[in-house]
N, C-alpha and C positions, 0 to 999 in steps of 0.2 A: 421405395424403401431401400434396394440396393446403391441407390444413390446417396443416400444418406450414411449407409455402411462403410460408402469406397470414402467420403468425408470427414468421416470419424477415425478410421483406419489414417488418412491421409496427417489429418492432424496429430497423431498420436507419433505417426512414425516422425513428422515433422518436429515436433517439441519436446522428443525422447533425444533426438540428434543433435538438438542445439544447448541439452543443460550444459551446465558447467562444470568443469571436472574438478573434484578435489583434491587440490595439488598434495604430490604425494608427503610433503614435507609436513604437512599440518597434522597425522597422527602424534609423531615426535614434538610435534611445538604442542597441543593439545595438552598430552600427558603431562608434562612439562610445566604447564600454566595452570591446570588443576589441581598437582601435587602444592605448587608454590599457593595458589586458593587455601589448601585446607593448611599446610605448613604456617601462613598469617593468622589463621582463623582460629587456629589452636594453642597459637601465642598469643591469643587473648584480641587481635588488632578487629577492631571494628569496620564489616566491610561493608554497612551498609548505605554510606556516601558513593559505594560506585567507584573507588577509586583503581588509578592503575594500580597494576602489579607486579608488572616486568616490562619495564620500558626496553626493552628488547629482552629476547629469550633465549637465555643463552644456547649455543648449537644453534640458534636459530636467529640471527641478528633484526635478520627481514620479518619479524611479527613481532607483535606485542601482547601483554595479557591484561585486559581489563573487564574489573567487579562491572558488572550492570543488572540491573531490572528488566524480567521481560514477564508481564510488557515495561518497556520502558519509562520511569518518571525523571521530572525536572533535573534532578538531581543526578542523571547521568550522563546528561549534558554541560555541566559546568564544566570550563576549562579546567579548574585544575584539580578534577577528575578523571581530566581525560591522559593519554599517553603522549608525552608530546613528541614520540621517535615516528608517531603515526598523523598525528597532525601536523608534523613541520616536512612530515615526506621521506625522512631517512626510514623507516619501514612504510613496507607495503603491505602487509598482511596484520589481520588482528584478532583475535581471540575473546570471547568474552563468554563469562563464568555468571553465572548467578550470585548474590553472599553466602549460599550455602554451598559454592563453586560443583555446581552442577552445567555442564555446558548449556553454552547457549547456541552462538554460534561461531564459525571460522569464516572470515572472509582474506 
C-alpha cells in the first residue's frame, strides 16, 4: 500500500512539473480577441463558419484570434476559416473563442 502512495505521489509531482506554462502574454491577447468576438457579433457578422478574427492581434502580432466549435466540427477546419498569420508561421500563438466568443482555448 505504501508503495502504491510513494507512486501516486511520484506521479503527481512528476506531471505537476512538466505542464505548460501560460505565457504571460495571452491574458492581454485573450481579452483582446474576445472584445473583437463580441465587437463582430454585435455588428450583426455571422460567426458561426468559425472564421478568423484577427489575423494578428494587435499588441500582440505573435497570436491570432479564431471563431471555432468545441467540440469541434468540419467547418472549423476549412482553410479559409482558418488565420492564415498562423498557418503560414508568421504567428505562433492562437486563440480561439466559441460564436458566442466564450473562450476556448490559448495555445
Amino acid at each position: 500500500m505504501k508503495i502504491l502512495i510513494a507512486i501516486a505521489a511520484l506521479a503527481m509531482l512528476l506531471f505537476g512539473c512538466i505542464a505548460q506554462e501560460r505565457p504571460p502574454e495571452a491574458a492581454g491577447a485573450s481579452g483582446i480577441c474576445i472584445s473583437e468576438c463580441q465587437r463582430q457579433m454585435l455588428s450583426g457578422r455571422d460567426l458561426s463558419s468559425g472564421p478568423c478574427l484577427l489575423d494578428g492581434i494587435p499588441d500582440y502580432p505573435d497570436w491570432v484570434c479564431d471563431a471555432a466549435h468545441s467540440p469541434r466540427i468540419a467547418v472549423d477546419n476549412l482553410p479559409e476559416n482558418q488565420c492564415s498569420a498562423y498557418a503560414s508561421g508568421r504567428a505562433r500563438h492562437f486563440i480561439e473563442v466559441s460564436p458566442d466568443c466564450k473562450l476556448i482555448q490559448e495555445y
